[in-house]
N, C-alpha and C positions, 0 to 999 in steps of 0.2 A: 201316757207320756213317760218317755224313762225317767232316771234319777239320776243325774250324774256328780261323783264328786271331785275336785281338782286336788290333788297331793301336791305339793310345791308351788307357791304364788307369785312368787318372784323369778327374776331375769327370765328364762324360756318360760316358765308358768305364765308367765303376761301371754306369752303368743297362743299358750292351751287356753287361756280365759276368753282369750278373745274370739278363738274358734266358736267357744261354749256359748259367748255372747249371744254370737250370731245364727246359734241355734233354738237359741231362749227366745230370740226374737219371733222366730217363725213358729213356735209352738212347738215344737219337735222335743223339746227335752227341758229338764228341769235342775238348776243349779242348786242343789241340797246344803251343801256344805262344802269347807275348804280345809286342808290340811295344813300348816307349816306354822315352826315354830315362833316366826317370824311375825305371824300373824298377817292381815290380808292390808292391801294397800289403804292407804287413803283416802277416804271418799267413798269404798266399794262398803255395800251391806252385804256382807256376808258372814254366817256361823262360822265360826274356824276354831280348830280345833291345833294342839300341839303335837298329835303325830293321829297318821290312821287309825291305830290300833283306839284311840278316845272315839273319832266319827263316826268307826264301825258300832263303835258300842251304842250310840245315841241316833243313828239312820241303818236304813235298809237303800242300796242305791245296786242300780243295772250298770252304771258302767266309773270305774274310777279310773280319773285319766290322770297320768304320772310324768312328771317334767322336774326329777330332783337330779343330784349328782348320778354319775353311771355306776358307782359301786352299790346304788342303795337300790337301785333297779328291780334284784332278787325278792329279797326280803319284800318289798312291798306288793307286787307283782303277784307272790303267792301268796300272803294274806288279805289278800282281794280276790284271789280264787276262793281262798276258804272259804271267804264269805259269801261265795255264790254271786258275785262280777263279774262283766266282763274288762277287758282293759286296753283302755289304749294308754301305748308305751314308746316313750320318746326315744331313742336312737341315741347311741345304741342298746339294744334289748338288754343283753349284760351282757358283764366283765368277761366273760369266758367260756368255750365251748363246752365245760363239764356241766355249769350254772345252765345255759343252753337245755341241755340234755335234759335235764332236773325240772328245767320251767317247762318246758315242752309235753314234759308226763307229766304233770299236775296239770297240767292245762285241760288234757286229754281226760283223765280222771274228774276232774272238776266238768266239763260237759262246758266248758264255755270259750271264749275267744280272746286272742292276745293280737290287734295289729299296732303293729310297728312303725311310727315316725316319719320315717322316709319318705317324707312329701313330696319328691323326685318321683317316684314311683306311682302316683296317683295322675303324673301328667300323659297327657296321648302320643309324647313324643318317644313313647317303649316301644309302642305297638308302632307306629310310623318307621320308628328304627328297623325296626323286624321284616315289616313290609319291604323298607328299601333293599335291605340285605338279601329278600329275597328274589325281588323283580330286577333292580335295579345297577347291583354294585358288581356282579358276579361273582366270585368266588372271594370271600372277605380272607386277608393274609393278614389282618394288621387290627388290634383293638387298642386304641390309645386312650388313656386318662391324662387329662391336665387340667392341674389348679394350680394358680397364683395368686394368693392372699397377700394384704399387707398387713400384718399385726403389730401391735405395738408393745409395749410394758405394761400397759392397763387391760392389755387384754387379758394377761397372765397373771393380773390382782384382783380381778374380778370374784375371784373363790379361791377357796383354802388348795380345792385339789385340783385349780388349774395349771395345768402342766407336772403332774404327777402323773407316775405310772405305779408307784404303791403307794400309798398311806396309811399310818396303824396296822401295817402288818397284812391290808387289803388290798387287790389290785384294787386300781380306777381306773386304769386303759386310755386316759386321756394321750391325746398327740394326732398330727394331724392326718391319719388313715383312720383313726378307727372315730374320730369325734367330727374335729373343723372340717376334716372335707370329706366324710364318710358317708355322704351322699354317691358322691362320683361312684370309688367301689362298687358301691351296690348297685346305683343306675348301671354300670359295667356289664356286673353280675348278671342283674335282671335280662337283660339286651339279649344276652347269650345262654339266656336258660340254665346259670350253672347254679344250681338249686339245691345239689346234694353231694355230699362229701364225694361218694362213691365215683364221682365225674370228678375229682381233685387227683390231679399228678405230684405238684409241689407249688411253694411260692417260696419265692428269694426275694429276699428282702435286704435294701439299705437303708440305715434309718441315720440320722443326722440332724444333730438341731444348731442354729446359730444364737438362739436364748440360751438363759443360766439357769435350765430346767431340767425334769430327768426323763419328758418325752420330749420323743421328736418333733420338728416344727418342717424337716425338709426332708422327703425320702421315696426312693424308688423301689419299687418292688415289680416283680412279675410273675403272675397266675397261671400256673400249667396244668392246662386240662385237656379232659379227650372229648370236648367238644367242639375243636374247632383251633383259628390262630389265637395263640395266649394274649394276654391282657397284661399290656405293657400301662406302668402308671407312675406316674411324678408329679408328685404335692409340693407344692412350697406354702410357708404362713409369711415366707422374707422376701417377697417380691419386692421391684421398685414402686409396684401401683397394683391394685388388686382389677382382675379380670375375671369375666365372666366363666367357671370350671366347664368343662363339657368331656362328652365321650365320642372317639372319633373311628368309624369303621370305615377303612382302607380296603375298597375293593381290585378285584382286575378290570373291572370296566367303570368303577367309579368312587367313588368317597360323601358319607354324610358325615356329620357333625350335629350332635345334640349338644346344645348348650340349656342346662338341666333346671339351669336357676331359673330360666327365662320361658323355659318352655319352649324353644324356638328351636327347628330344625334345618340346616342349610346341607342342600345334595347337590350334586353334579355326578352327571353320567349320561353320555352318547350326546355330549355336545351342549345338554341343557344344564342349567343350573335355578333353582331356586331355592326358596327363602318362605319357611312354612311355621305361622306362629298356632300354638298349638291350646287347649283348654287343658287343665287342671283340675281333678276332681279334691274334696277336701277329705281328709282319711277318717277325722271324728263323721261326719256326715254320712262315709261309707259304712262304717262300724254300727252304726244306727242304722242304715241302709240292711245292714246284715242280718240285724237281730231283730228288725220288723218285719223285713221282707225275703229274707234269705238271700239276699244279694250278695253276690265272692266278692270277700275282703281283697283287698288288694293289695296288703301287705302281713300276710299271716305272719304268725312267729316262726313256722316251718322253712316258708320260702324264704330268710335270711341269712341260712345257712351256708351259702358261697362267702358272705361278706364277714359270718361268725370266723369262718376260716382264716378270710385275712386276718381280722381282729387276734385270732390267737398265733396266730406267723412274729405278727409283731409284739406280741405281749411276752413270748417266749425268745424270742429273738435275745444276743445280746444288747445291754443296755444303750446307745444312740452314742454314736461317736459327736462330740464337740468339734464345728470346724473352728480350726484356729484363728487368731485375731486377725489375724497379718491379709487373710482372705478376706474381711468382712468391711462394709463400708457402713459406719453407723448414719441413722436421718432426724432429724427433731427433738426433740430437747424433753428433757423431765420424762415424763409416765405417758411421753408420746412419740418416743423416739424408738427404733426400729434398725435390726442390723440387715443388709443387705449380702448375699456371697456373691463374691467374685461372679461375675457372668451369670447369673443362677438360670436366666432365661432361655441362653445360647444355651448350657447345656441339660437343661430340662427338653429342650423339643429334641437336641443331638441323641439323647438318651431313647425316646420315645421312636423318632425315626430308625434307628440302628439297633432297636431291639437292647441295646446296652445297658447297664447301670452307670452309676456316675465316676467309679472306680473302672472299670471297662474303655469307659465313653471319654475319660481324660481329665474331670475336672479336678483342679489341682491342689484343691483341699481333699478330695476324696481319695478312701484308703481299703484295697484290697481285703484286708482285717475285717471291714466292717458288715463284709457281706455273710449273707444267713441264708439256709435253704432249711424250711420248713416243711415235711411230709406226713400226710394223714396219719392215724394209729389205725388200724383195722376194726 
């Protein structure tokens, strides 16, 4: 039976514990200990320990699964290599393509395995996508992303380094491409096989927040590569009402749409249309799956490097323009109130449809200035 131990117990650690639970139940793996400084909920028996670096010293464990802040990603990551672990690692991997680079040859070195978060990715609506693209849509011209979140002020009190893009002098990468809706991205990514730098043209990027933060909360970017039509995309956290995110491929003969949260794929093409709900496999499961049976991860560390790209597009980018007030419609009251922009809806899909950005596409808080074009290094 493996060993597993959970780094971080709280906020997303509740969701890894709960995975673990339901692995404990079936026999498959064994809860050793817990990490965080905070100590372990209420109620829960468990050993916990005030950082890994104690656990390690006091357990031998096969896989230490990580659900802390995104800057602490690194550091913990490789000393769970050291220690001859494997790791499952919450999303995003880390702060930064060079961190990337670093975790990726330790990994390699170390003989052991790093999958990645993205529970998106575990679902069958990849491979479904692929298949349509291939049988069905004919020649795909068009990759859309759309999320609309509602967020609040409490979403942004939640942690120290929510809505930070440095702190102490460290990135954190938080905003809403590379963290709240960096699912989509990478479902994007995955969809279209852009797996490696080497298939990167550029991505342009607009980033924009209507919070009193220093990442973005609204922002359009698009992914140029030479595998096909780019990957237009528009996040919002300032919706009037939160909707299910999906990724939508535009063919000449037809159109699907994966809505990623749900699993659920809806096609049309040559006159049919349907509505396909799909399974989801669980990524700790598969990482177990891995190391018992040799079963392909399904989210290696390797293959998220289309989405490390975007990640560093916007960490580099200039800092996130403020739309101004005069634009924004405030909702709700206290630590649950929420700013709205001006039309954000009409022009999140104007954008998406017309290839534009929001500066482009007309919306009238948005400002030529703020756009960025980020290109590989060789």
């Amino acid at each position: 039976m493996l060993k597993v131990a959970q780094v971080g117990l709280h906020g997303f650690g509740r969701v890894h514990l709960g995975r673990i639970d339901r692995l404990v139940d079936q026999g498959r793996v064994e809860l050793v200990a817990g990490a965080d400084p905070a100590g372990p909920e209420a109620g829960r028996d468990l050993r916990c320990y005030d950082s890994l670096t104690e656990l390690l010293a006091h357990h031998e464990v096969d896989i230490v699964s990580i659900a802390t802040p995104i800057g602490t990603h690194m550091a913990l990551a490789m000393e769970a290599l050291a220690a001859g672990a494997h790791v499952m690692l919450e999303k995003p991997p880390v702060a930064g393509l060079e961190q990337f680079w670093r975790l990726e040859q330790a990994r390699q070195q170390a003989g052991r395995s790093i999958q990645v978060g993205f529970q998106s990715l575990g679902g069958g609506g990849i491979a479904r996508m692929r298949q349509l693209a291939a049988q069905r849509l004919g020649q795909v011209v068009s990759v859309q992303v759309w999320g609309m979140w509602c967020r609040d002020l409490a979403y942004f009190k939640r942690a120290r380094w929510a809505g930070q893009r440095v702190m102490n002098g460290q990135r954190v990468a938080d905003g809403v491409c590379t963290n709240a809706l960096a699912h989509s991205i990478a479902t994007a990514c995955r969809i279209v096989s852009l797996l490696d730098v080497k298939d990167l043209v550029s991505i342009e990027t607009e980033l924009y927040h209507a919070f009193d933060t220093q990442s973005d909360d609204t922002s359009w970017l698009r992914v140029n590569h030479r595998l096909g039509a780019p990957i237009d995309v528009s996040l919002t956290l300032c919706g009037p009402r939160p909707e299910h995110p999906s990724v939508t491929l535009v063919g000449t003969e037809g159109e699907a749409r994966l809505q990623y949260t749900e699993d659920v794929v809806t096609w049309q093409s040559g006159g049919q249309r349907q509505v396909e709900h799909l399974g989801r496999t669980d990524l700790l499961e598969n990482l177990v799956d891995h190391i018992e049976r040799g079963v392909d991860l399904l989210v290696p560390l390797a293959q998220t490097l289309g989405f490390m790209a975007v990640l560093e597009a916007t960490q580099t980018a200039p800092d996130p323009t403020p739309i101004a007030d005069q634009y924004l419609t405030w909702e709700g009251a206290g630590d649950e109130a929420h700013p709205i922009p001006q039309d954000i809806e009409v022009w999140q899909h104007r954008c998406l449809e017309s290839g534009l950005g929001y500066a482009a596409a007309g919306a009238p808080w948005a400002s030529d200035q703020t756009r960025h074009t980020w290109t590989p290094s060789p």
